[in-house]
C-alpha positions as CSV (number, residue, x, y, z in Angstrom):
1,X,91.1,92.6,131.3
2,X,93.7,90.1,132.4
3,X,90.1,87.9,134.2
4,X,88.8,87.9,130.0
5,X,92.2,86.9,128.8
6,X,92.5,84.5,131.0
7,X,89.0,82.7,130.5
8,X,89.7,82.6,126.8
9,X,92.9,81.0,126.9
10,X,91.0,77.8,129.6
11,X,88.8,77.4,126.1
12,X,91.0,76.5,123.6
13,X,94.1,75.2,125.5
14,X,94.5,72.0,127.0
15,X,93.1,71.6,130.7
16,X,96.9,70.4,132.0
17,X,98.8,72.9,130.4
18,X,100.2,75.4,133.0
19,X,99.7,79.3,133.8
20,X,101.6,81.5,135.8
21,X,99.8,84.0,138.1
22,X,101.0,87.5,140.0
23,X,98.6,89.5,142.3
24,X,99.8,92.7,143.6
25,X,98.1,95.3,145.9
26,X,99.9,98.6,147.7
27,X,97.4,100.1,150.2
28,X,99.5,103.0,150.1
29,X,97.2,105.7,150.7
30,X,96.3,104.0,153.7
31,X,97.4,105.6,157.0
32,X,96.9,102.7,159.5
33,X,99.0,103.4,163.0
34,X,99.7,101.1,166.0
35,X,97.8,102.5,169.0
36,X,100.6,101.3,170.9
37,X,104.1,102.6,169.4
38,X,102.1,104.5,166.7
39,X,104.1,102.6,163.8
40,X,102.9,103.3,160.4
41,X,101.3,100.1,158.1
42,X,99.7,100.0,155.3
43,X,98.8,96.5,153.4
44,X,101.1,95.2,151.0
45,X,100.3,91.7,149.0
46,X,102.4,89.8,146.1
47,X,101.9,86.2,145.6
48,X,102.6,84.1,143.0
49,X,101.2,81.0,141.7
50,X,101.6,78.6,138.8
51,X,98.1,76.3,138.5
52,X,96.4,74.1,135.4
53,X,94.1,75.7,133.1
54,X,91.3,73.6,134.4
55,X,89.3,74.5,137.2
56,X,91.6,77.6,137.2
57,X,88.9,80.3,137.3
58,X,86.3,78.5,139.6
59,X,89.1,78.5,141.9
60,X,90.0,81.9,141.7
61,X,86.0,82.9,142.3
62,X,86.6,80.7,145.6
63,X,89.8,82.6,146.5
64,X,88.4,85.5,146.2
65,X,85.5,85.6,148.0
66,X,88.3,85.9,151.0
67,X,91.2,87.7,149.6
68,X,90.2,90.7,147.7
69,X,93.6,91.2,146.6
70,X,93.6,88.2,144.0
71,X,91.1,90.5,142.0
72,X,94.4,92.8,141.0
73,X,96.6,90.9,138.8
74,X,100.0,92.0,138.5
75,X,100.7,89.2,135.1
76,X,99.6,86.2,133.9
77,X,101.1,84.2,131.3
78,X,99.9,82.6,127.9
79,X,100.8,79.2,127.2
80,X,103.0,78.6,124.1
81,X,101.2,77.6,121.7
82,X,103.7,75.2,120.1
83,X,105.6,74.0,123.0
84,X,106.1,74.3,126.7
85,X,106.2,77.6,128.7
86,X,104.6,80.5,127.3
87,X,104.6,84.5,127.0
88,X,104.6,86.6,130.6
89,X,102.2,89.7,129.8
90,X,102.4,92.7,133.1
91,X,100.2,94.9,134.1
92,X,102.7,97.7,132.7
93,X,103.1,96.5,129.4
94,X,106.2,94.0,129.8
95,X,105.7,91.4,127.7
96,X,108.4,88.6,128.3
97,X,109.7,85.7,126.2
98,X,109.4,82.2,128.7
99,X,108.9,79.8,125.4
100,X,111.2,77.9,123.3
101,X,109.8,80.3,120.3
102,X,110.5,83.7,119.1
103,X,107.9,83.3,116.2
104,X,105.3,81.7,118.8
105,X,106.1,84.6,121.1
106,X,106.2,87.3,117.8
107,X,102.9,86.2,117.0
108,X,100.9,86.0,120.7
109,X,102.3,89.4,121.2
110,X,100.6,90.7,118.2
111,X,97.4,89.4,118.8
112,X,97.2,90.6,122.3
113,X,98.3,94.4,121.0
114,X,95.2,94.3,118.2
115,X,92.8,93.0,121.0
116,X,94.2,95.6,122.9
117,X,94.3,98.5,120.4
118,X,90.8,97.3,119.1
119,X,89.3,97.8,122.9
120,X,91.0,101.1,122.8
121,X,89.5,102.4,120.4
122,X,85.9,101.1,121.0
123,X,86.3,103.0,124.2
124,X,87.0,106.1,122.5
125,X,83.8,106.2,120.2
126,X,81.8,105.8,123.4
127,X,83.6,108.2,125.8
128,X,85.0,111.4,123.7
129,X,82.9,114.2,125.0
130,X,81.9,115.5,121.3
131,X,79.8,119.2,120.7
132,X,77.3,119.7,118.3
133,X,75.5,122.2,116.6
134,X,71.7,122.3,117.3
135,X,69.3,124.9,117.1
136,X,66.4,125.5,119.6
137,X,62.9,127.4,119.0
138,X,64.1,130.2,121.2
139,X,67.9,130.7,120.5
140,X,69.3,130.4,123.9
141,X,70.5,127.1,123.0
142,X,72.9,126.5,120.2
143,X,75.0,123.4,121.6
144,X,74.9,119.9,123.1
145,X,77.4,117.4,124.2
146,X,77.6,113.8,123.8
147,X,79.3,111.4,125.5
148,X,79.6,108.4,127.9
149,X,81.5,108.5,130.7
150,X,83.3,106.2,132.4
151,X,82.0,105.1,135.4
152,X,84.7,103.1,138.3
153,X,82.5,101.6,141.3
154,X,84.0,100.4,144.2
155,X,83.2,97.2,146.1
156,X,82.1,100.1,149.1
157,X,83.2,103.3,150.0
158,X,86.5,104.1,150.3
159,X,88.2,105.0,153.8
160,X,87.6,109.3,153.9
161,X,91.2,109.2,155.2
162,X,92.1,107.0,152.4
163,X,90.3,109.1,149.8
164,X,91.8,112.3,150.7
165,X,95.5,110.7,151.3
166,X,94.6,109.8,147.5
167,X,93.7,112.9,146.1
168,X,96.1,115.1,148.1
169,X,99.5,112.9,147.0
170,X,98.5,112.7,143.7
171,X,97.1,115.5,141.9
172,X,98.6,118.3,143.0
173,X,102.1,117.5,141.8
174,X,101.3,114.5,139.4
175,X,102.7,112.3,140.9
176,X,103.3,108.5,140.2
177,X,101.8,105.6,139.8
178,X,98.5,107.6,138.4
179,X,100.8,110.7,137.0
180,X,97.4,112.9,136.2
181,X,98.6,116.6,137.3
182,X,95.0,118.3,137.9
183,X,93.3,121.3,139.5
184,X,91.4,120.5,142.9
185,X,87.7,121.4,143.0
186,X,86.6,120.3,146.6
187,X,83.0,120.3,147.3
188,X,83.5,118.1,150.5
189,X,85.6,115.4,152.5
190,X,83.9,112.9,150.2
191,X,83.9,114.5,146.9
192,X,86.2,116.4,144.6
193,X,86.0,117.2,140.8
194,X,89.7,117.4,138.8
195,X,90.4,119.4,135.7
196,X,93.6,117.9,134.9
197,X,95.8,116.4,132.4
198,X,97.4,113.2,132.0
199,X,101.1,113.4,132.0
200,X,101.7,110.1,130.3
201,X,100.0,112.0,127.0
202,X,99.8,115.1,128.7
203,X,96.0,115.0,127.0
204,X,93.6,116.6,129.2
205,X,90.9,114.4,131.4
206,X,88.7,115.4,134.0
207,X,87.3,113.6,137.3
208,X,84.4,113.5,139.5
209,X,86.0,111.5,142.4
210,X,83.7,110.3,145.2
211,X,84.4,108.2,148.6
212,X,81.9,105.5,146.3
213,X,82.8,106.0,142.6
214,X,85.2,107.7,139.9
215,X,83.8,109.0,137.0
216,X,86.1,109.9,134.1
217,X,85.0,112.0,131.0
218,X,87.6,112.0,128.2
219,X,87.3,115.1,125.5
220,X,87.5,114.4,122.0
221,X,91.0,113.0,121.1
222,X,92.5,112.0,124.3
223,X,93.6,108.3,124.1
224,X,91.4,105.7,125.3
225,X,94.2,103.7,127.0
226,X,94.0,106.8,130.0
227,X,90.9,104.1,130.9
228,X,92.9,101.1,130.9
229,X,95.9,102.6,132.9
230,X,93.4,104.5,135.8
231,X,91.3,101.0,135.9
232,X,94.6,99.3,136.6
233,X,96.3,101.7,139.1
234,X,92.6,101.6,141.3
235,X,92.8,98.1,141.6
236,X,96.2,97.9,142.4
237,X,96.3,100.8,145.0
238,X,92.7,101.8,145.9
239,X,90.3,99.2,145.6
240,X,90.8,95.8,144.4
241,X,87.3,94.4,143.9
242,X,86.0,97.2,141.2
243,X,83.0,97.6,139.0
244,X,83.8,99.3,135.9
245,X,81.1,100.9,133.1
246,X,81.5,102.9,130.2
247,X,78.1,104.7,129.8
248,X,75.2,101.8,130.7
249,X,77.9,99.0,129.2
250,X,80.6,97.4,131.3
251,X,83.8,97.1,130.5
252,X,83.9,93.3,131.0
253,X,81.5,92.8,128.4
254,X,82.4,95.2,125.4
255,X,86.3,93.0,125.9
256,X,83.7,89.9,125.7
257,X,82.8,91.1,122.5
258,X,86.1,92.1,121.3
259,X,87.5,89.1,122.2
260,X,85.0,87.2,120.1
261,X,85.2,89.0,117.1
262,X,81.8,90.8,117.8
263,X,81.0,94.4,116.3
């Protein structure tokens, strides 16, 4: 999301004007140890870095062809559009002031929540898992479902170590950053399916978690930003470098659309 924000602002603002930058990734669930004094590591990145609109995201492409972590952007800030500095959005939802102008700052802030709420809810008509009525010659069925689910591919497999680390901290308990409290269904080292709920909106989601890909289906009602928030944590503790589809559409290109207005 922040990648389509950030390619919008390069086309209408001026090529000098400045943004501001933060990549974070926590390999957390990552149990490396020293063969020699069996010290536990785990990769940790943060940089910062304030750069010119132009050239900004052929540069990033370059970066990142070395340094998966630059795919997981912690914040990135939108130029003022009236004067210097600009508006510092997080991956959390922090939006901070960095302008000379409240009313500048007022109205970037709303924009970005109706391009936000406006993705939302597109998700929403494509993943709820809806039931309908049908009737069949024979009577043994009386009910379908329809939905698309989301589908979270990862740049290749995850560690089995990793994976299970993963699923072991966090579902049993709930437990922060992805808070999604679930029943474990194990049907091997690689694979696990999760009938849980998320405790953010303690709204019910359920998971078919591979060593290759997360799938999430959503039933009717639960809120579409469960997407945004599990896309976010992957990349910033799993898996930087993600491919992310809802149904046979991905994500990037249904905010494409948003973004420009389309419908």
């Amino acid at each position: 999301m922040f990648d389509e924000f950030l390619s919008n602002l390069t086309s209408y603002h001026n090529s000098s004007r400045f943004t501001k930058m933060k990549f974070e990734f926590n390999a957390m669930f990552d149990r490396q140890y020293s063969k020699n004094d069996d010290i536990q590591e785990h990769k940790v990145s943060s940089v910062s870095l304030v750069e010119e609109l132009g050239g900004i995201v052929d540069k990033l492409t370059g970066v990142r062809q070395y340094f998966s972590s630059f795919h997981s952007v912690g914040s990135l800030r939108f130029p003022s559009n009236v004067g210097k500095g600009g508006h510092d959005v997080y991956q959390n939802g922090k939006i901070t002031n960095r302008s000379d102008s409240f009313t500048d700052h007022r109205i970037q802030l709303k924009q970005i929540i109706n391009l936000y709420q406006e993705m939302t809810e597109r998700l929403e008509k494509k993943v709820w898992i809806e039931v309908e009525n049908i009737k069949s010659t024979n009577n043994l069925i009386n009910s379908s479902f329809k939905a698309s689910p989301v589908t979270i591919k990862f740049n290749k497999p995850l560690d089995t170590n990793t994976f299970n680390n993963f699923v072991n901290y966090t579902f049993p308990t709930g437990r922060e950053p992805f808070k999604i409290y679930g029943e474990i269904k194990r049907f091997s080292e690689e694979r696990v399916h999760i009938y849980g709920v998320d405790l953010h909106l303690w709204q019910n989601v359920m998971l078919d978690l591979s060593t290759e890909e997360f799938i999430l289906f959503l039933p009717k009602g639960t809120c579409g930003n469960t997407i945004h928030r599990l896309i976010t944590n992957i990349q910033r503790f799993l898996d930087p470098e993600i491919d992310v589809f809802i149904g046979e559409l991905s994500y990037e290109g249904i905010l494409k659309n948003v973004i420009g207005g389309q419908h």
